[in-house]
ZANU-844546 format. One line per 10 residues: number of its first residue (from 1); their letters; for each residue y, x, z of C-alpha. Coordinates in nm, 3 decimals, padded with zeros to 5 digits. Each point is the difference from the previous one (the first is absolute). Layout:
N
NUM = a = Y X Z; ... .
***
This chain:
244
1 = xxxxxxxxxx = 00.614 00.768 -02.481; -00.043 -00.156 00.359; -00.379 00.025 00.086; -00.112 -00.376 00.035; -00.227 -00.078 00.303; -00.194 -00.298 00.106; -00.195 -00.092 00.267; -00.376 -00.185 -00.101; -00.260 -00.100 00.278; -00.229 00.074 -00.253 .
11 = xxxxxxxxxx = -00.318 00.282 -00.017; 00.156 00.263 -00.206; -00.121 00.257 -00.199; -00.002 00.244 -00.309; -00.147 -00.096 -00.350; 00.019 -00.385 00.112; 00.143 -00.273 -00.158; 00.109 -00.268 00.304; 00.198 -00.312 -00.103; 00.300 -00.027 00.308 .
21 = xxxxxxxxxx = -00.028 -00.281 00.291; 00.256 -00.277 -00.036; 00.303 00.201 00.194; -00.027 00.292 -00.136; -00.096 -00.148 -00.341; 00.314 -00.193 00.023; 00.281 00.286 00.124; -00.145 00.180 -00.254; 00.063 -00.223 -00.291; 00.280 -00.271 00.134 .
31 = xxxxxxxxxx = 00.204 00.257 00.217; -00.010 00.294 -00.130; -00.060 -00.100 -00.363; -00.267 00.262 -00.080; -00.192 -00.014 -00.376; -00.274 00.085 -00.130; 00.029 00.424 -00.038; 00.200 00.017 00.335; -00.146 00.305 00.261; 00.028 -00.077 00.353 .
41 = xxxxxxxxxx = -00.176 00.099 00.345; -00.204 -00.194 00.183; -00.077 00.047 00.391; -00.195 -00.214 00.268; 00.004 00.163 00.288; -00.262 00.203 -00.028; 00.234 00.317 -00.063; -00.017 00.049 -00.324; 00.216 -00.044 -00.277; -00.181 -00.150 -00.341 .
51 = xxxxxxxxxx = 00.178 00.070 -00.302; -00.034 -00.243 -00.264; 00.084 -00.155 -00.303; 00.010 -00.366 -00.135; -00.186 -00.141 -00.227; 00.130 -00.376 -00.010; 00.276 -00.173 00.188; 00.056 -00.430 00.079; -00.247 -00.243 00.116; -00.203 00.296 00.099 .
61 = xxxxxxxxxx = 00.081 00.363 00.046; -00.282 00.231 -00.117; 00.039 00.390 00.121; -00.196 00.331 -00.105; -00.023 00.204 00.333; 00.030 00.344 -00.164; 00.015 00.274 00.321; 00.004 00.003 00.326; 00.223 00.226 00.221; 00.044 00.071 00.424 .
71 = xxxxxxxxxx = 00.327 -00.106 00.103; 00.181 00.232 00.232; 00.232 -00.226 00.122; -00.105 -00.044 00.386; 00.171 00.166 00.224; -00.221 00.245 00.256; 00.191 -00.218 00.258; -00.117 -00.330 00.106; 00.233 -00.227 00.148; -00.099 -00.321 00.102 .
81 = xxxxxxxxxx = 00.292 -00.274 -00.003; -00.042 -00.290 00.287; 00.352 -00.183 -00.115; 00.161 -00.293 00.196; 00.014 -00.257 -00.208; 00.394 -00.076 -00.185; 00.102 -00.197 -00.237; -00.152 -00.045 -00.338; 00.254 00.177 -00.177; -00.001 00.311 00.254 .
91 = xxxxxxxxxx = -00.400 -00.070 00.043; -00.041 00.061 -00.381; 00.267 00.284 -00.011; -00.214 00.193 00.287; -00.287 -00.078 -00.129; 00.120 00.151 -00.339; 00.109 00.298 00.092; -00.240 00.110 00.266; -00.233 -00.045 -00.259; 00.179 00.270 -00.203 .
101 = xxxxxxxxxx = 00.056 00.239 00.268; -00.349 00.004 00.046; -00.118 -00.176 00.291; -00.382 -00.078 -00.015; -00.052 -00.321 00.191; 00.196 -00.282 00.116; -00.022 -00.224 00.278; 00.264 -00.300 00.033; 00.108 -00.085 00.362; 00.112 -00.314 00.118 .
111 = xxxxxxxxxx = 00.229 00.039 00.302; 00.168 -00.177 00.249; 00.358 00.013 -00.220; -00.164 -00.045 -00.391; 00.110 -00.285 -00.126; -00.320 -00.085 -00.191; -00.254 -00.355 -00.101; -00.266 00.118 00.197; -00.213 -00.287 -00.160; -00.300 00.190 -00.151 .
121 = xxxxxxxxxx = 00.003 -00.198 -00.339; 00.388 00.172 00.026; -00.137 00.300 00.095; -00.255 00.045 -00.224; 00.205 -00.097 -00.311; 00.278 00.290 00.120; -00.289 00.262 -00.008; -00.096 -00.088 -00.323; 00.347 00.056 -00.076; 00.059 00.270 00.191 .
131 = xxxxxxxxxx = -00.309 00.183 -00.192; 00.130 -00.031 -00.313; 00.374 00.176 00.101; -00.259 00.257 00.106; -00.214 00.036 -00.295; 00.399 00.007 -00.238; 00.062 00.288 00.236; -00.333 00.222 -00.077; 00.124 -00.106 -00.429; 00.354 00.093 00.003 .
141 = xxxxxxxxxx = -00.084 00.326 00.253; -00.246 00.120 -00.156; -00.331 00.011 00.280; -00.333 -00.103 -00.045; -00.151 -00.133 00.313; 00.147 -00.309 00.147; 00.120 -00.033 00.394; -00.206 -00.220 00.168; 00.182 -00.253 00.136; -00.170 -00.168 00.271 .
151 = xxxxxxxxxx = -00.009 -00.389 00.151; 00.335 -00.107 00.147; -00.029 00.013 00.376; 00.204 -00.057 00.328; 00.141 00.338 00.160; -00.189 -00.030 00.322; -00.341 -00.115 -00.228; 00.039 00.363 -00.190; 00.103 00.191 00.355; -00.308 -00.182 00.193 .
161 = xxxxxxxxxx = -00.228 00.130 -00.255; 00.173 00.355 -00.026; -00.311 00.255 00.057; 00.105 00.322 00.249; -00.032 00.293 -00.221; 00.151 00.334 -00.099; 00.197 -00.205 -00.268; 00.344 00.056 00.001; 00.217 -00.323 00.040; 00.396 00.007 -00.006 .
171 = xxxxxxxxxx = 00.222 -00.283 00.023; 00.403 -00.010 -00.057; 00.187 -00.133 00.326; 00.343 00.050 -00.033; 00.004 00.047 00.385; -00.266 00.287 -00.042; 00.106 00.368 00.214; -00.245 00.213 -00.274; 00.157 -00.034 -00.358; -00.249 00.005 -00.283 .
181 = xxxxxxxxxx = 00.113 00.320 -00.088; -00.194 00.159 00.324; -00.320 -00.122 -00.144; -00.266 00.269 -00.079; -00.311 -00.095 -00.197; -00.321 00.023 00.212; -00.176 -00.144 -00.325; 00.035 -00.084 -00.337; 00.048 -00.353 00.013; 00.219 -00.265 00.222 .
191 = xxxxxxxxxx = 00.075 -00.354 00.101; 00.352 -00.120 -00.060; 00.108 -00.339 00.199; 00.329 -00.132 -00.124; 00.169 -00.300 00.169; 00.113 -00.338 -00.216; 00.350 -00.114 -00.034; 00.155 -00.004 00.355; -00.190 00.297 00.125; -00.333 -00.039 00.242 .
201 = xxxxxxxxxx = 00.025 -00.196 00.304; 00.008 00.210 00.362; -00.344 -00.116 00.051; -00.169 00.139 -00.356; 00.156 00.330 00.067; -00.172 -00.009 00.331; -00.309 -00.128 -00.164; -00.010 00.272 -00.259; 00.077 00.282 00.231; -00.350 -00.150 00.215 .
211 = xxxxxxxxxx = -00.155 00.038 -00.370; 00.076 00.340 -00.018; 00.304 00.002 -00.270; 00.297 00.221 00.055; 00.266 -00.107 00.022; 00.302 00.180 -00.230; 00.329 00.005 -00.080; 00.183 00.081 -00.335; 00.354 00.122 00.041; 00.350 -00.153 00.134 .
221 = xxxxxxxxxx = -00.017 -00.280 -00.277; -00.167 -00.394 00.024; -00.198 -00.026 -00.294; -00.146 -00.317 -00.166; -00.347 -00.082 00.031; -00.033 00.078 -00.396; 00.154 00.327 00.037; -00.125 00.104 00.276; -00.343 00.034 -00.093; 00.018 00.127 -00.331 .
231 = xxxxxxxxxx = 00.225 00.282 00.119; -00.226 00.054 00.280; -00.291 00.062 -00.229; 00.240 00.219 -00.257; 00.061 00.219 00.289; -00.414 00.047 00.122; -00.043 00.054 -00.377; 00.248 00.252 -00.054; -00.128 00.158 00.325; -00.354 -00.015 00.001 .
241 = xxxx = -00.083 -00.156 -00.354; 00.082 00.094 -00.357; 00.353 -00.073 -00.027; 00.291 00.221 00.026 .
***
């Protein structure tokens, strides 16, 4: 039987009885239909999983946290995403997926060529919808802490405020001469800048270059803005992470 998972911002812990907030109380009961008797596994984002049972289901849904458990989910490499931002389809699709590859934080980039409502009401509405394609993600694949996702900014905002480090920071530019293949690991952990729909204006590349990000290439092929990212990160994981 297909382990059920849901996410609660709730203080979590064995021997407890909690009663669920209103969205998770509500997926559990409207969406997926669970009753009284039903096991699932709770999470939020602490990095544990919380194995429970429930006790009632409807107006309010009442849960007896029985154990607690590490999840080993997280991959030993930590790739930050800085995406360009896309469409809302392709934003959520990115989103999505990076989120089960394993990515653990996200930055969205406005750029010169998203086509985006950068009115902050706008804004602020598409992170709160944007967090919860994130927080479906950690459910379906399985992980216990959550990606922060961080406040929508311009590019040249997040590239001003770029700190010079040791961190390792890679970005895909189709006109690159180093593919990402050539890339050796000087730690365990790296920033990934991927342009919107349309690519990153002459200027950004410049300006990321100045901000220390290498640029890289990834084979003979133009790839979408949704693709290329999430194979981009497939490929560091499989390298340098815990896939493969």
């Amino acid at each position: 039987m297909r382990e059920i998972r849901l996410f609660s911002g709730q203080t979590l812990s064995p021997r407890t009885v909690i009663e669920l907030d209103r969205d998770a109380g509500k997926h559990a009961s409207q969406v997926l239909r669970l009753k009284a008797g039903a096991d699932l596994t709770l999470f939020n984002g602490d990095g544990k999983d919380y194995f429970g049972k429930i006790l009632e289901s409807g107006k309010s849904t009442r849960v007896e946290i029985l154990a607690e458990k590490e999840n080993a989910s997280e991959s030993p490499y930590k790739i930050k995403l800085v995406q360009g931002i896309s469409r809302s389809a392709k934003m959520d699709f990115t989103l999505q997926k990076s989120t089960e590859l394993g990515v653990t934080e996200i930055q969205a980039v406005i750029c010169k060529r998203s086509i985006v409502n950068s009115e902050q009401a706008r804004l602020e509405k598409k992170l709160r919808h944007w967090q919860s394609v994130i927080i479906s993600a950690c459910e379906q694949s399985g992980r216990s802490i959550v990606p922060p996702l961080a406040p929508v900014c311009d590019l040249d905002t997040f590239l001003g405020n770029v700190k010079p480090d040791s961190t390792t920071r890679i970005m895909l530019d189709p006109a690159a001469g180093h593919a990402l293949a050539s890339m050796t690991p000087d730690q365990p952990a790296c920033e990934l800048l991927i342009g919107p729909e349309g690519g990153f204006d002459p200027d950004e590349v410049d300006a990321a270059i100045r901000a220390g990000f290498v640029p890289l290439s990834f084979g003979p092929r133009v790839l979408r803005t949704e693709t290329a990212g999430l194979a981009a990160i497939a490929v560091l994981q499989s390298r340098f992470g815990d896939m493969g």
